[in-house]
N, C-alpha and C positions, 0 to 999 in steps of 0.2 A: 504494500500500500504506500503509497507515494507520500513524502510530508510535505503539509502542508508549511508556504515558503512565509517568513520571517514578517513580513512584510505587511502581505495578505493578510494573516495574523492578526497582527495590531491593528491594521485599517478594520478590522470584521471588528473588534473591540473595542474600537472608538467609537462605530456607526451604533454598537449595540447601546453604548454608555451612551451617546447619544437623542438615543430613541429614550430609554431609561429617565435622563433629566428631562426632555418634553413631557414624557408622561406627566410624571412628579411634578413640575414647576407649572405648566399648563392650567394645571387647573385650579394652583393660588391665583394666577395673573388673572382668570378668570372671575374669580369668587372676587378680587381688587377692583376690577372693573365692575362688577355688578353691582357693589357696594352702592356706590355713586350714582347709579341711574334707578329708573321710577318703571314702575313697573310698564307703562308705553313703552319706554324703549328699550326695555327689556326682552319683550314681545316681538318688537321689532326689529330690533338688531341687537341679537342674542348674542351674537361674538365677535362685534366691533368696541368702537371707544365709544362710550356717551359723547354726545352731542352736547349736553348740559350737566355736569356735577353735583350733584345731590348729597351735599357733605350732610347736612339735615339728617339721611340714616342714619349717621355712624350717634348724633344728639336721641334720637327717636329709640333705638337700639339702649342707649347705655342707661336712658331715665324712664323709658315707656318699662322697658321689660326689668327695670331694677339692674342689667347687667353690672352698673356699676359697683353694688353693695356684693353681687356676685360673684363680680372680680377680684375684690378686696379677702372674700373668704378663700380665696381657691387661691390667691397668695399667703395667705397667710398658714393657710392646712399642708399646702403644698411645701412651702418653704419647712415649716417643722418637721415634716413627713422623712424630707431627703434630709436634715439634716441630722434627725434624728436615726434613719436608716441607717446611713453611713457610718454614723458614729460605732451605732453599736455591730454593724456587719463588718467593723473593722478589725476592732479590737478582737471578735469572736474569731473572724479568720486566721488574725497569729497566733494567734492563741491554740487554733488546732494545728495550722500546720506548723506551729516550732515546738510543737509541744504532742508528738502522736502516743497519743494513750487510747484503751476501747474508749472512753469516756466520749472523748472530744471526737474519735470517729465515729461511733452511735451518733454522738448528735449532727455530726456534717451529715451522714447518711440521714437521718431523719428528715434537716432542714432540707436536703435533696430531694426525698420523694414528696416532700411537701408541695413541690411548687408542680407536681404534675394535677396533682388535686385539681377539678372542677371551682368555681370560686361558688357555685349552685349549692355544692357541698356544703362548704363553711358559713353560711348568711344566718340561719339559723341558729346554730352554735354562735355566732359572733353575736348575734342579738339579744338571745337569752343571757349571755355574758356580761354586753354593756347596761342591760335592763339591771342585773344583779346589782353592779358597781355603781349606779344610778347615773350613768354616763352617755345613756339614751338622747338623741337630740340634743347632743355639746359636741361642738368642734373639737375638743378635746379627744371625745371618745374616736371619732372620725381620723384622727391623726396617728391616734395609738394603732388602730385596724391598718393603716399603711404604710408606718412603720414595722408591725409585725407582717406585713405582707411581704413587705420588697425586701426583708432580713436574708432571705434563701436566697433571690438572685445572689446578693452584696456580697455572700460568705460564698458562695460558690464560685464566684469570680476570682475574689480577691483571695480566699486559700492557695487559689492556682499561680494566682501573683507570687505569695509570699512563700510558696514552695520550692518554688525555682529562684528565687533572688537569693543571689551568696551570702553565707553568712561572716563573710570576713570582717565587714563595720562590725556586726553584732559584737565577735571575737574579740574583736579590740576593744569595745566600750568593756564590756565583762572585765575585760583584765587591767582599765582603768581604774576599775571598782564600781563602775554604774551601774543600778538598779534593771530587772528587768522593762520595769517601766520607764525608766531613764531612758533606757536603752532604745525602745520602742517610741516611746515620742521625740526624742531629740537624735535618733539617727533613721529608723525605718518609715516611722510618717513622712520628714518630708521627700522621698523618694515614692510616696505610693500617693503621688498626684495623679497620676495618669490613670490608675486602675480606679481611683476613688473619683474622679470625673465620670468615668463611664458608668460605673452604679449611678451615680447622682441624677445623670444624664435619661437613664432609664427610669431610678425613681419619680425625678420630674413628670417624665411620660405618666408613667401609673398614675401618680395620684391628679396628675391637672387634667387627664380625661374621666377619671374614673367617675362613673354614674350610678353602679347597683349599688353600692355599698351607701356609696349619700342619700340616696333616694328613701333605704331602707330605714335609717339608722337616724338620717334629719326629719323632723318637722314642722318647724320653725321657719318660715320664709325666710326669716333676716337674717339663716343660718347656712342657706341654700349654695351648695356650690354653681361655680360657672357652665358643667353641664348641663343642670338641672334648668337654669336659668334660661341654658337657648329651647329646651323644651316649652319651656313659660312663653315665650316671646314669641313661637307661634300659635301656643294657646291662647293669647292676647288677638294676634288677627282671627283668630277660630278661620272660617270659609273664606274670610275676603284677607287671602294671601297678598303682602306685601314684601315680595321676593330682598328689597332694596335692604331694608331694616336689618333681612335675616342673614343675609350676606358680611352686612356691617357687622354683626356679631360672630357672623364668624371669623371673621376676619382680625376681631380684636382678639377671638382664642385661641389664634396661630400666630398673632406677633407675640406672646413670651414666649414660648415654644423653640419659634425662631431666633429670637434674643438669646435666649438660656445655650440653644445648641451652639451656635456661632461664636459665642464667648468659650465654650468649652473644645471646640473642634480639634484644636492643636494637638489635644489629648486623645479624641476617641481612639484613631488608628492606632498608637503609643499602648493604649491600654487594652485592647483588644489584643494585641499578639503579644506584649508582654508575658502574659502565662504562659504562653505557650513557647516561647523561649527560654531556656536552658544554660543561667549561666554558670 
């Protein structure tokens, strides 16, 4: 069978990454452009530029449907969720891989098949839980549920990190006389930037879409994540759809998305094959 030449190759790979980012980018520039127009020219010219700018949705959007009080929760749950994830799927990571006992590999294996779990499964149990704790409809309780959510990716990542990174800094702090914890915060955290972006980066994702679990667990409008919110904002038009407004809101809950990712980029590739490199 003949190989295919070098060349050809890379051209087939560009055209494919090519096709790849239209998909993907296409249909934000899309949802940006609809933002802006009324539902006429929307009708009418469904995939040009408006004619007329209708900033008015992105106003209509953030006070008609409340997004704004929406977006305040879904930063604020979000922001503790990841940061709270990380924190503790860090520490938990070194902790089993520099330290392999059955203890800490039962619990890696646990946290692992955790995350194949249905999340249908767990709603139930997580409700009767936060009811128990009287954590029912508190953004508190909401933050805890996604922080214990996204623990399994974190630790399952970052073990892989902290597996494969030499321990020759460790070696030397030890024979300084540093503490474990010494050691661990002031030589292996700041090198596990790159692997702790990319949990982050995921956590992000989790909890600033995430819908069942808010849905279930809030009942307090003035508690309501920014998912819940874009449901609202079409149950506000109920029949007489106003595409403009729905657009602007979506549009507003893929700029942090985008913000979060673009600030963290430099890292994702860095901590994606870091585990899996061998030093």
């Amino acid at each position: 069978m003949p190989k295919v030449p070098g060349v050809l190759l890379r051209a087939l790979s560009i055209l494919l990454l090519a096709i790849w980012f239209v998909l993907i980018v296409y249909p934000m520039v899309w949802s940006l452009l609809g933002s802006i127009k009324d539902n006429p020219q929307l009708y009418a010219n469904t995939w040009g530029i408006p004619r007329v700018a209708h900033f008015e949705n992105y106003a209509r959007a953030w006070q008609e449907a409340n997004i704004g009080g929406f977006f305040f929760n879904s930063i604020l749950v979000t922001g503790f969720s990841v940061a709270g994830g990380v924190f503790l799927a860090v520490f938990a990571a070194y902790v089993i891989a520099r330290f392999p006992m059955w203890i800490t590999r039962a619990v890696f294996w646990v946290l692992t098949v955790s995350m194949m779990l249905p999340i249908i499964l767990t709603l139930v149990p997580k409700f009767l839980m936060l009811r128990k704790f009287g954590l029912l409809d508190s953004r508190l309780g909401l933050i805890l549920i996604y922080i214990a959510g996204g623990i399994p990716f974190g630790v399952f990542l970052m073990e892989s990190f902290y597996h494969h990174l030499p321990r020759d800094f460790e070696d030397s702090a030890y024979l300084d006389g540093a503490s474990h914890f010494q050691t661990f915060w002031r030589i292996i955290l700041p090198v596990s930037t790159a692997g702790m972006m990319v949990v982050s980066i995921f956590l992000f994702l989790r909890s600033w879409n995430e819908i069942y679990h808010a849905m279930i667990m809030l009942s307090s409008p003035e508690k309501f994540t920014i998912p819940i919110g874009m449901l609202r904002l079409v149950e506000i038009q109920q029949y007489a759809i106003e595409w403009g407004p729905i657009l602007a809101g979506v549009v507003i809950v893929i700029v942090p998305i985008l913000a979060f990712y673009i600030a963290a980029q430099k890292n994702i590739v860095s901590g994606l094959t870091s585990g899996a490199i061998k030093g």
